[in-house]
C-alpha positions, 0 to 999 in steps of 0.5 A: 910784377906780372902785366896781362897778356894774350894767351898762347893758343895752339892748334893741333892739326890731326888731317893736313889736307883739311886743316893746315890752310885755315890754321895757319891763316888763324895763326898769320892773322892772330899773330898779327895782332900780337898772339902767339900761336903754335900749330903741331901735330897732336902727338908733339904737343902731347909729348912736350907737354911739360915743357911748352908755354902754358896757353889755350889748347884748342881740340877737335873732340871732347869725346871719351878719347880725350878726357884723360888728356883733358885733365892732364893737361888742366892739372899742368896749368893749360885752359881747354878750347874745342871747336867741332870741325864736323859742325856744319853737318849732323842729323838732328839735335839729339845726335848732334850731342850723342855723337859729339860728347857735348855733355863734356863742355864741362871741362871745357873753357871755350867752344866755337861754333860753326853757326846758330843750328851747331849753338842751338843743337847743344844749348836745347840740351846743355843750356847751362853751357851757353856762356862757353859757347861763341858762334865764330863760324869756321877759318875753313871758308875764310881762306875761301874767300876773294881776298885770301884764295890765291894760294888756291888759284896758284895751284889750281893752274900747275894742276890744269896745266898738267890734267886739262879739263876734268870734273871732279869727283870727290867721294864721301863713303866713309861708312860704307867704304871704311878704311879699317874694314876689308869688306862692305858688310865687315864695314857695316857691323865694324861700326854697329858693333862699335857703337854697340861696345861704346855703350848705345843699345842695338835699339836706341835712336842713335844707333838706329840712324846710323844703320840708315847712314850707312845704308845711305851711303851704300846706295848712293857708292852703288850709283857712284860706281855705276857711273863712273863705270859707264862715264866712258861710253856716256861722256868720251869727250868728258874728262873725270878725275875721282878723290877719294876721301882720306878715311876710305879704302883708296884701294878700291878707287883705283881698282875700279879706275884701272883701264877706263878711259878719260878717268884719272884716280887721284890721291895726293897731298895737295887740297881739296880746294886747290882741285875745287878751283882747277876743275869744270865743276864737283861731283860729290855725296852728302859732302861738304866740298860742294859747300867749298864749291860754292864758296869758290863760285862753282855750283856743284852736283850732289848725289843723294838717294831716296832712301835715307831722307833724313841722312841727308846734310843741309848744306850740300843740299842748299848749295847743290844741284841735287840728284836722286838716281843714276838716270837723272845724275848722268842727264845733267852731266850732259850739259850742267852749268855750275855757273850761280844765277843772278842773285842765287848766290846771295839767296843761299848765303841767307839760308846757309849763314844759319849754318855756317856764320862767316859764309859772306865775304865779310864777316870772318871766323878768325876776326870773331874767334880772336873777340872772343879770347880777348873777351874770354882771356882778360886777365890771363897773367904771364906764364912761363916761357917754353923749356929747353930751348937748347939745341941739344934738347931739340935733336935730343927729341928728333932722335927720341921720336926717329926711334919710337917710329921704329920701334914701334914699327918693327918690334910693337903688334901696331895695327898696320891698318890703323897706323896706315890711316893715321899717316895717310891723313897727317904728314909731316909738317914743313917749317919752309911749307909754314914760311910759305904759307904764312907769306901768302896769306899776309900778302892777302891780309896786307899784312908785312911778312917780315913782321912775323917770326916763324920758329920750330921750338921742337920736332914738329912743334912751329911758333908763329908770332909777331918779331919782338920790338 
């Protein structure tokens, strides 16, 4: 007879520097309380699909992309899970739901929100999904928080041993420096014209905020760029250090770097946060790593125009020293003190936690992530367990994916930008690098390591669940 159990949940990660240190902090707590979950690249469990323990599959999207994936996977027995890891930013309501696809939640189990505005911006529109909906917050900012940074803070020391002081730029110009174009104005139409293509009409009010975004964007890129050009003569005694984001053209960061003194171009693997916690304070555009800043108790500088008031992200701006030009940006560098006020900080927790649910020390995204599947999953029944767990099936499919890389790179018309792109955001990932960090974060959850089994049940496809009695 089959017993109740808890369903197996896996996580697809798709940009490490932004998803590997919450995902598995889910999984290390989650395990604890006798889940079991998987955390992959999306492409390895697209691959073993058939193969792998039927469970909850938990996607960034349910836009246009995934739908065939969607029902594939439902078809094989799965049930669908989606949480919006750009949540906590968006326009207004309507875009929120254009942008996001939100009309799919029909195919959809369960969805986690980042907050009420995220709930409210689709149950307006959607009320009929109200009942899929959990305001959860994000494990994002829980592994921000006292109790569960010191993987940050260790880090954070190797990288101030090695670079000293510094204020962190970190840019977000991802429209008007996009990856995929080789210029700003092939930039621009690049997305128009796409948003064009996808169906949107040319005067519809979703393409038209998007021309102000990228406007936007260009502006304050403009204002960025002249400041960093002049820092040196500005603030010689100064150190900057610039991040580009992963989905810009790196190149032209380093282009503008190049022969300026007391200013490093750094693009790497390690954190955002890690830099967050080694630096003086951030430096950002409409970014949300001013709101990671905050959450590290660094008050932050944020560059937004005058142009474009409405592209402007809450967020940032709550938990920001907001600037609006060039003159005022360089003014407050003179002499800025990221240090919060007294009873600032509890202030801008009651104005975020609308947008952002599990922003106080005690309230944590993956304690009401793992109530709602309980709640949700109740009478989920036994299923069948993972396949081929013969180890000649395991080097079967390592050789399998070694030959399709190759393949693909030297005998297929890959776009090579595109291609580029992907591994830029997601390396490989490292079973010792998930023994790790799974080790540091039962040490903030007080949590015995040695409870937990960590196991790579195929190429790039990692269990982590509690030891068997």
């Amino acid at each position: 007879m089959e017993k109740t159990i808890l369903p197996r949940i896996y996580f697809l990660i798709e940009n490490k520097k932004r998803e590997f240190d919450s995902r598995m902090y889910f999984a290390t707590k989650a395990a604890s309380l006798g889940f079991s979950v998987v955390i992959a690249k999306k492409s390895a469990i697209l691959d073993n699909r058939k193969y792998l323990q039927r469970g909850l599959i938990i996607l960034k999207s349910i836009g246009p992309n995934n739908i065939k994936q969607i029902n594939e996977y439902r078809n094989l027995g799965y049930m669908i899970g989606a949480i919006d890891e750009e949540g906590m930013s968006f326009f207004n309501d309507k875009h929120y739901c254009e942008a996001r696809y939100i009309h799919n939640l029909e195919l959809v189990d369960i969805f986690f929100c980042w907050g009420l505005r995220e709930f409210n911006a689709i149950v307006s529109r959607y009320p009929e999904f109200k009942d899929k909906i959990h305001i959860t917050g994000n494990q994002r900012i829980d592994v921000l928080k006292k109790k569960l940074k010191k993987k940050y803070t260790n880090r954070a020391e190797a990288i101030k041993d090695r670079y000293g002081d510094f204020i962190l730029f970190n840019t977000m110009f991802t429209m008007a420096n996009q990856k995929m174009a080789k210029s700003n104005v092939k930039s621009r139409s690049n997305i128009i014209d796409g948003l064009i293509k996808r169906g949107w009409s040319a005067e519809s009010d979703y393409v038209k905020i998007f021309e102000k975004y990228i406007a936007f964007q260009h502006e304050n890129m403009k204002i960025s760029i002249e400041f960093i050009k002049k820092f040196s003569i500005n603030f010689p005694y100064k150190k900057l250090i610039i991040r580009p984001h992963p989905n810009e053209r790196v190149e032209l960061w380093f282009e503008i770097g190049k022969n300026l003194k007391n200013i490093e171009v750094v693009f790497d693997d390690e954190s955002t946060c890690a830099w967050i916690e080694a630096c003086e304070y951030v430096i950002s555009s409409n970014c949300t790593t001013s709101v990671e800043s905050f959450m590290l108790h660094k008050k932050s500088i944020n560059l937004v125009c005058d142009i474009g008031g409405e592209c402007r992200f809450e967020a940032p701006q709550i938990v920001s020293h907001n600037v609006t030009n060039l003159e005022d940006l360089n003014e407050i560098v003179k002499n800025f003190n990221p240090i919060y006020k007294k009873n600032e900080k509890e202030q801008i927790n009651k104005e975020l936690k609308n947008i952002i649910f599990n922003c106080s020390e005690d309230n944590c995204s993956a304690n009401n992530v793992i109530t709602a599947l309980k709640e949700k999953f109740k009478t989920y029944l036994t299923p069948k367990e993972d396949q081929y767990k013969n180890i000649f099936y395991f080097y079967l499919f390592y050789a399998y994916y070694l030959i399709r890389f190759y393949y693909r790179k030297f005998f297929t018309k890959q776009d090579k930008v595109l291609i580029a792109l992907i591994t830029q955001k997601l390396k490989r990932l490292d079973l010792n690098e998930i023994k790790k960090t799974v080790k540091d974060y039962s040490s903030g959850l007080e949590i015995n390591e040695k409870t937990i089994n960590i196991k790579e049940i195929y190429p790039q496809v990692f269990k982590i669940e509690k030891n068997k009695l």
